[in-house]
N, C-alpha and C positions, 0 to 999 in steps of 0.2 A: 504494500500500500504506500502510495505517495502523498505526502501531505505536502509536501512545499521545502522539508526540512529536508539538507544530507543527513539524514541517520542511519543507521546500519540497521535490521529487524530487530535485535534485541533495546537496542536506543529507541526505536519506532515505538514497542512494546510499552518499554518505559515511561514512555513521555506519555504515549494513549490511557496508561493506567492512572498515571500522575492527574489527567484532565478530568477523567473520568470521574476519581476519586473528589477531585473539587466542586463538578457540576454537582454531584449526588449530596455534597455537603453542603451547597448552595441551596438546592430543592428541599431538602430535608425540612429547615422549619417551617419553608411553606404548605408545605404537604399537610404537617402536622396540623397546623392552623387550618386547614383546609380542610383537612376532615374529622381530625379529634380536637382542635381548640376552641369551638364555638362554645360561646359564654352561654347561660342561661342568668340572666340579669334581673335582679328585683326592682320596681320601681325607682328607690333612690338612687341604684347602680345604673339605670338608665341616664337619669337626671346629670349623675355626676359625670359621666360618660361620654354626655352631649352637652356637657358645661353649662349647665341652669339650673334652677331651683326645680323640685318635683313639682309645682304648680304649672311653672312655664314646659316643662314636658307633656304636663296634663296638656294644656291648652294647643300646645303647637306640635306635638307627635300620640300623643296616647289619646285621646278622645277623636281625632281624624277617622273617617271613614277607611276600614280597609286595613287598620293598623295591627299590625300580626302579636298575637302573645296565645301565650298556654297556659290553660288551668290548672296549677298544681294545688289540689283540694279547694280552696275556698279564694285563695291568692294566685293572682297575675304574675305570670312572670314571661321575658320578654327575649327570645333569641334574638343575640349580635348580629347573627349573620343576618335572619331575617330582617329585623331591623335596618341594617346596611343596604338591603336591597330595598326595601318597601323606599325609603330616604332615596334611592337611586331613580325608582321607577315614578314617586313626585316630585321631582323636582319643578319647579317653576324658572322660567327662562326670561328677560327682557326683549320685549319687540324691538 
């Protein structure tokens, strides 16, 4: 295989393991975050999260039409990622 580089196969070897080794070290925490680090956030974790008082998350994300949360017993609680995404999918634009 050529890459670009004079290397001999086993230098070739080397260097592809060496990239390899970095990409996969690179992806790693996003992966995790990606599929195991999504929060499950109580109201005030919201609040604090999205830098406001739990009132102002009432008024301008948690009482919105459409606003994603899960019932655990009696209590709201509210995925980051969903969150992140519902936050993506209204945004408002300037004409």
């Amino acid at each position: 295989m050529n890459i670009g580089l004079d290397l001999d196969p086993k230098q070739t070897e080397s260097f592809l393991q060496k990239m390899v080794g970095k990409v996969i070290n690179a992806l790693l925490p996003v992966l995790h975050d990606r599929l195991l680090g999504d929060d499950l956030l109580t109201r005030q974790e919201l609040a604090d999260w999205l830098k406001m008082t739990p009132k102002s998350a009432d008024e301008n994300f948690i009482f919105k039409k459409g606003f994603p949360y899960v019932m655990i017993g009696t209590k709201k609680r509210y995925w980051k990622r969903a969150v992140i995404k519902w936050i993506d999918e209204n945004q408002q634009y300037h004409d």
